[in-house]
Structures are given as C-alpha cells and as structure tokens.
N, C-alpha and C positions, 0 to 999 in steps of 0.2 A: 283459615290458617292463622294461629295466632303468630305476635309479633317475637316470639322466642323460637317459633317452626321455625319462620321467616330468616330468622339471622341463622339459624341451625343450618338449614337448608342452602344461605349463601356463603358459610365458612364450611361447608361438605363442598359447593362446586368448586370455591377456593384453592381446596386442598386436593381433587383431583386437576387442577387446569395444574398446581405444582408440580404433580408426582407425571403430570402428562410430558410438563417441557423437561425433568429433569431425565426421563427416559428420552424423548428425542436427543436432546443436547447428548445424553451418552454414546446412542448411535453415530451422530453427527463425530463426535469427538473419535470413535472405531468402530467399523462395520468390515464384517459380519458382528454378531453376536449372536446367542441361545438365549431364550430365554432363562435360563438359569445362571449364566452368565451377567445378564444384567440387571436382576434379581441380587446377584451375589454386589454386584459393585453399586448400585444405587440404595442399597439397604430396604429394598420394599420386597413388598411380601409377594412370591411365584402368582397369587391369583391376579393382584393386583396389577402387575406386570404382565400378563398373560393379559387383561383386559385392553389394557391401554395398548400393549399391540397392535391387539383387533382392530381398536378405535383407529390409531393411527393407518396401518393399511388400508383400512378402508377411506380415510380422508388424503389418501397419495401420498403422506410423507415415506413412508417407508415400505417396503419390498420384500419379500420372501427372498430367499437367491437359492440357487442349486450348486454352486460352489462346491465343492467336496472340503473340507476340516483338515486339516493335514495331521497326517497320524491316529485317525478318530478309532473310537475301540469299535468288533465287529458289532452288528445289531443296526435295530433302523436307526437314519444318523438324526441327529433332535432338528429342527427346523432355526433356521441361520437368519436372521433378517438384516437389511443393511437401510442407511439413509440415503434416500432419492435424492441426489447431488443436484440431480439435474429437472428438480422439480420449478427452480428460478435460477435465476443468474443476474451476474454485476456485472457495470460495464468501470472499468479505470482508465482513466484519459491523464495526458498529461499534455497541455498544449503551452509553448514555449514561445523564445522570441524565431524559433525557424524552422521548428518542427511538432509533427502531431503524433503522440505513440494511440492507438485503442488496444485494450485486454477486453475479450469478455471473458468470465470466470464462470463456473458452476457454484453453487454453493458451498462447495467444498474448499473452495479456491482454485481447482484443478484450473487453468488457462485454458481454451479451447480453440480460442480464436485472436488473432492479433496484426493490427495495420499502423504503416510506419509511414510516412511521407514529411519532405522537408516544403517552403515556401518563405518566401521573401521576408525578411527582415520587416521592412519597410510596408510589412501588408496593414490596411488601414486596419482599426479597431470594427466598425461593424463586419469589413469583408473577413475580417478574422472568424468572428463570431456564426458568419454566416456560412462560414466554410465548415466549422466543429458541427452546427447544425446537419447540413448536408452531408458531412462523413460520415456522423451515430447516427443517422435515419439509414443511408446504407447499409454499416456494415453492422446493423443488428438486424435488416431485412435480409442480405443475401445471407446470413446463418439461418434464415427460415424463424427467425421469434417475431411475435409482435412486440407493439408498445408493454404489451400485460406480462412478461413475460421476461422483462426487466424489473427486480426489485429496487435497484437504489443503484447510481452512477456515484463515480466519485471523481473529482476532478484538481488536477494540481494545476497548478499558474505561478509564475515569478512573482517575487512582490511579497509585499506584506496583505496577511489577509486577515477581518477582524472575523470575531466568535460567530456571527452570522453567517458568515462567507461572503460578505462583501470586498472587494478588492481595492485595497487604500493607496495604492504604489503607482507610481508612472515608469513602472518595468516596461509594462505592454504599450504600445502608444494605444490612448483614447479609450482605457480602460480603467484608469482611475473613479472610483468610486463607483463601480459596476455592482451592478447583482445578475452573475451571468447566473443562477440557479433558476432565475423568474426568468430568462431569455431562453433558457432550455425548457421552459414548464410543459411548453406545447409539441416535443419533441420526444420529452419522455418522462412520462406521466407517472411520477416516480419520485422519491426522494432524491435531492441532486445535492451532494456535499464540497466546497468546493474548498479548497486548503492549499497553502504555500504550498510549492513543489519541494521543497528540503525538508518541508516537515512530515513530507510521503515516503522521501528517499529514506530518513531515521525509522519510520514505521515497518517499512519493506525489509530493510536489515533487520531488523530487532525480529522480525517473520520469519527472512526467508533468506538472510544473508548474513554477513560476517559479525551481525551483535547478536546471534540466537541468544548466545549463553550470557550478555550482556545487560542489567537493568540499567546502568549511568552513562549512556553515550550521546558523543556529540559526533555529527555527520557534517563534515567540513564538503561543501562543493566547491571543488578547485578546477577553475578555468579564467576565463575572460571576466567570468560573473564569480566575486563570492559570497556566498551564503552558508547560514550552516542552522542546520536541525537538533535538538534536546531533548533527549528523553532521562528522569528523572526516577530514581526507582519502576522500570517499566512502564512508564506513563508519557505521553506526549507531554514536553513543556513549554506553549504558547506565547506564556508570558500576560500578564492582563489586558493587553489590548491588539495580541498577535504579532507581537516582532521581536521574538525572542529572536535570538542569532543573526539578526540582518547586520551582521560587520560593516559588508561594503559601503551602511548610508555612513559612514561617521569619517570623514576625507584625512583626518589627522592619524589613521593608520594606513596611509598609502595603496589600501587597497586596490585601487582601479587603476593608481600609477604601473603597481606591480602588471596587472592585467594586461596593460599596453606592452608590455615586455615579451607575451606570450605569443611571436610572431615567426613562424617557420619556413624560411625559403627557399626548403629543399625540394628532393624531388617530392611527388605526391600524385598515386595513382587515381585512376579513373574513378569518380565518384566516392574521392576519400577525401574528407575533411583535412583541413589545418590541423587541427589537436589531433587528428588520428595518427595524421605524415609523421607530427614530431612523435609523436609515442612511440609509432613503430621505428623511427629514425635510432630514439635513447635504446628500445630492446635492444636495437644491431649495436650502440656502442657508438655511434657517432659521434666524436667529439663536441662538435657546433650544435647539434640536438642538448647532448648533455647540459653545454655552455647558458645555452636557451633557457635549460630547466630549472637548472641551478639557478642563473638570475632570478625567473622567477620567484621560485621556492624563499629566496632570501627575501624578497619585498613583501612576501605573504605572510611572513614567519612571525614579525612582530602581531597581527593583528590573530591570527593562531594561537600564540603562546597570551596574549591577554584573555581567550578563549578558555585556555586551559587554568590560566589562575583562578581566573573567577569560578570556574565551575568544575576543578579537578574530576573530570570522569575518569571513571575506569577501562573505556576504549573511545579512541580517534579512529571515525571510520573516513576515508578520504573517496569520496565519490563526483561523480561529474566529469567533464569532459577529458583531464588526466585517468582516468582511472584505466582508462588502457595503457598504460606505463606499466601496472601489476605490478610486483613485490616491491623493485628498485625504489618505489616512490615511495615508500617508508623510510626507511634507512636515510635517504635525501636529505627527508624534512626534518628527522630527528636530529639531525649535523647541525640544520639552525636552530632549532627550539634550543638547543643542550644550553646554551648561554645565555639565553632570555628566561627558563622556568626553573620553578624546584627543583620539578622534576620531569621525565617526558612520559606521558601514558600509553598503555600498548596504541600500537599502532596498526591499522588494517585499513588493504584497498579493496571496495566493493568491486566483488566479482558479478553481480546482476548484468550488468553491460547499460544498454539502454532504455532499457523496461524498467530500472531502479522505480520511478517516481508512478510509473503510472500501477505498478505495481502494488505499492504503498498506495494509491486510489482505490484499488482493489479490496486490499484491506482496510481501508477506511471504510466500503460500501458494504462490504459482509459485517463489518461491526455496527452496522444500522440496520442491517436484515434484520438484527438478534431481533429486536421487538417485532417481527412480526411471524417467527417461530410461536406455537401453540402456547397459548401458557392461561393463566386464570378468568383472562378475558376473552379466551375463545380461541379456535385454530386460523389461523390465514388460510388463504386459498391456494393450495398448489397447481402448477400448473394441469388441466385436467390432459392434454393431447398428451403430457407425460406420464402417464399410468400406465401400468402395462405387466 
C-alpha cells in the first residue's frame, strides 16, 4: 500500500469513527428515533446511518425498542432504536464535614440508586477516607455492578481544590494536600474526578435546577459554611489555581462571625438538623426563627454583595443548608443587598434538597464518559451482561 492509500485509508476510518459518535451522541441526546429521523437531523446520508446502526447494535450501544410511535400512520411501523442508558454508569459522591450523599446514575443521568448517612464531625482524615472506600465498594456491589461497570466517579469535598483534584484546604481535618483520586484507584478502577463541593452545586443547577436557562450564575452556599460556585457564559469558573468564590477564607467580611449567629434553640424533631428546625420554624412565621435569619442574612450580606460587584451575574442561586427556608429566603436577602449594590440580581433558592452537590458529581462524571463514547479512535466496551 502506498503512503497516499495509507493516509487515504486513515482519513476514511477518521471520518466514519466521526459520523459514528455523531449518530450515538444524537441518540444519547433523544431515543427513540428512525432511522430517517436521524438521517434527517445529523445530515448523513440513510445508508450511511443505516450502517452505523448496525455497527452500533451490534457493539451494545444501542437497541432496537418495540415502543409503539404515537400517532404513526397505518403500515409496518419503521424500526425505533434508542441509547443503551444503562450500558455504564457514574457514581456522584459528595462527602462533607458530617455527611456522605452517593448517586449512581445511568448514562443518561437517570439516578438509580442513592445513600445518604451522617458521622461525626470530628472523624479523623484516614477514618474518613476509609469510610467513602467501604460505602462505594458496597453500594456499587449490592446494585449488582462490578468495579467494570463504573465509568468515571465524581466527587465533591469542601475546600479549595486545584486543577488536578488535589485538595489544598484544611476544611476536612487531615486532608490537606490529599490526592483522594490515588486513594480511590484501587476501589474503582476508573476515572475519579474530585472538585470543590459549590462548584458541583453551580453545575447541578445550571443541569437540573433553578440556572437551566441561566449562562452567568453564582451559587452562594448559605449556612454555618460559606462558599459560592461561578459559572461564566455556561462554563465552570475555577479560577487559576481553584478558589474562585471561597469568600469565607478572607475574615474582613465577617463571614464566619455571621455563621456563629446561625444558632436555633427551638423545638426540633427527631433526627432534624439545626438549619432544618430553624427553616421549618421561619416557614410557620416564628418570630425568634425570623430574628435568627435576619441576623444572619445582615452579616452575610456585605460579603454577597462584594460577590455580586465583582462579577454582576445574571442569577444568585442561594443553596446549602438554608435552602429549606424556600422562596422567603430571597426576598430576606435582597432587603440587605438593596444598599450595598447597584443593583440586586434575580434571585433563586435551589430546590435540589440534598443531592444538590453530589449531583453536580454526577454531572461532572458523565462529562468525562464523553471520551470514551465511540468516536475515530475506536468504540469503548459496553457493558456486555447489558445487551439484550
């Protein structure tokens, strides 16, 4: 073969590994489809689409379905195929200073599975680690997957985190300057992406909560801790060494004074949190809840509103341990900003609940699958026990 076959022949696999991922990704993106259907929307030609099908069913990404069409005309109906969701899956973690969320997801993102457990403050940095180990070895075994059968975990943490996923903060005790991705290697065998927990929370929204329709939002986490997440024309904004939004390190806007202020000594039922008692407290209207919030709110407000100067978004999403307050806790905060800012930007309380961050995991781990969807360098391996 001469050397012009040669490159002939490597700009032909080229150009079908393209036209291969650009028909999965459309399935992926809506299933069912027709083959004419997706013929029509990817601009390739019915045979060539009709091939790459093939190819594709036969390698487990995708499925014939029997589905019925809603409203199809009489005659045989054309043949429907959809993307195998659940050919791999991601796991989203978000492990804090007193609790563990896990999501596994399908490919799709669908959630399937999810474990929620609180522990000690005070738990050392290895018992910590040893504890996340021992929960995602269970609860990816009692859903019946192996190790192979997880593509890519994603994992939030307080703290400032750099480009690597190394952990620079002494949020966590004894986790400063961690690489909890290497402490995971042997637990799952897999890409492990590990990233501040606010800057999962701004991902999750900008997904699957109050910034859908959002590109410039900043995710303020209002509690005890504050933090807050950027995203910048739809894009996560890190910052160059990962500490964009970390307010609370800088002590000349009161932050953490405010924090201490957020103390509830009312009633509070059986396995409900401080921040939940007061939230549910302000719903009912209780005046000394109110009292509580508002103090708060005022001590927050100045390092908020520096927030908002510097980087005028187009939505404040207010997430984190207030966020069960719901609407009222807008309206609150904008009473303080009104005389610290230009101006106030919309304002919205994430409705996610608790999953906010690990969810934002989730999404961080499906956006690393991408590469290993089918494409010029060849297809990954689908799960095979998944065919069917």
């Amino acid at each position: 073969m001469t050397v012009h076959d040669r490159a002939r022949g490597h700009d032909l696999a080229a150009l079908r590994g393209l036209n291969t991922a650009v028909v999965l990704r459309a399935l992926r993106r809506e299933s069912p489809q027709t083959v004419s259907a997706l013929a029509a929307g990817t601009g390739l030609s019915r045979p060539t689409v009709e091939a790459l099908v093939e190819e594709l069913s036969g390698q487990g990404w995708i499925a014939e379905t029997d589905a019925p069409a809603a409203g199809r005309a009489p005659g045989r109906p054309a043949r429907r195929f959809r993307f195998r969701a659940e050919a791999g899956h991601v796991v989203g973690v978000d492990i804090g200073l007193r609790k563990l969320v896990l999501l596994l997801a399908r490919l799709d993102g669908e959630v399937v599975a999810r474990h929620r457990e609180e522990f000690p403050a005070e738990l050392p940095g290895a018992e910590r680690i040893e504890l996340l180990r021992s929960r995602l070895r269970r609860f990816v075994r009692d859903e019946g997957l192996g190790p192979d059968d997880v593509w890519a975990v994603g994992v939030g943490v307080p703290g400032m985190v750099d480009d690597t996923g190394r952990i620079l903060s002494v949020v966590v005790p004894d986790w400063t300057d961690l690489d909890l991705a290497r402490r995971l290697a042997d637990d799952v065998p897999c890409r492990v992406l590990v990233e501040n927990d606010v800057n999962l929370a701004v991902l999750a929204e900008h997904w699957r909560g109050a910034a859908v329709l959002a590109d410039d939002v900043a995710c303020v986490l209002v509690g005890r801790r504050i933090s807050c997440g950027v995203m910048i024309d739809g894009k996560l904004h890190r910052g160059r060494r990962g500490g964009a939004g970390e307010l609370g390190i800088l002590p000349q806007l009161g932050l953490d004074e405010a924090g201490k202020t957020l103390v509830w000594g009312g009633e509070r039922r059986d396995g409900e949190s401080g921040s939940d008692a007061l939230a549910r407290a302000v719903r009912a209207g209780d005046p000394a809840a109110l009292d509580v919030l508002d103090r708060y709110l005022a001590g927050v407000a100045p390092g908020i509103a520096a927030l908002v100067l510097a980087l005028d978004p187009e939505l404040l999403v207010l997430s984190g341990a207030l966020a069960p307050v719901g609407p009222p806790l807008g309206p609150l905060l904008t009473e303080h900003l009104r005389p610290l800012t230009l101006h106030v930007p919309r304002i919205a309380v994430s409705t996610l609940g608790r999953e906010g961050v690990a969810l934002g995991a989730v999404r961080r781990a499906l956006d690393a699958v991408e590469t290993r969807l089918p494409d010029a360098a060849g297809p990954a391996r689908p799960s095979p026990a998944a065919q069917h």
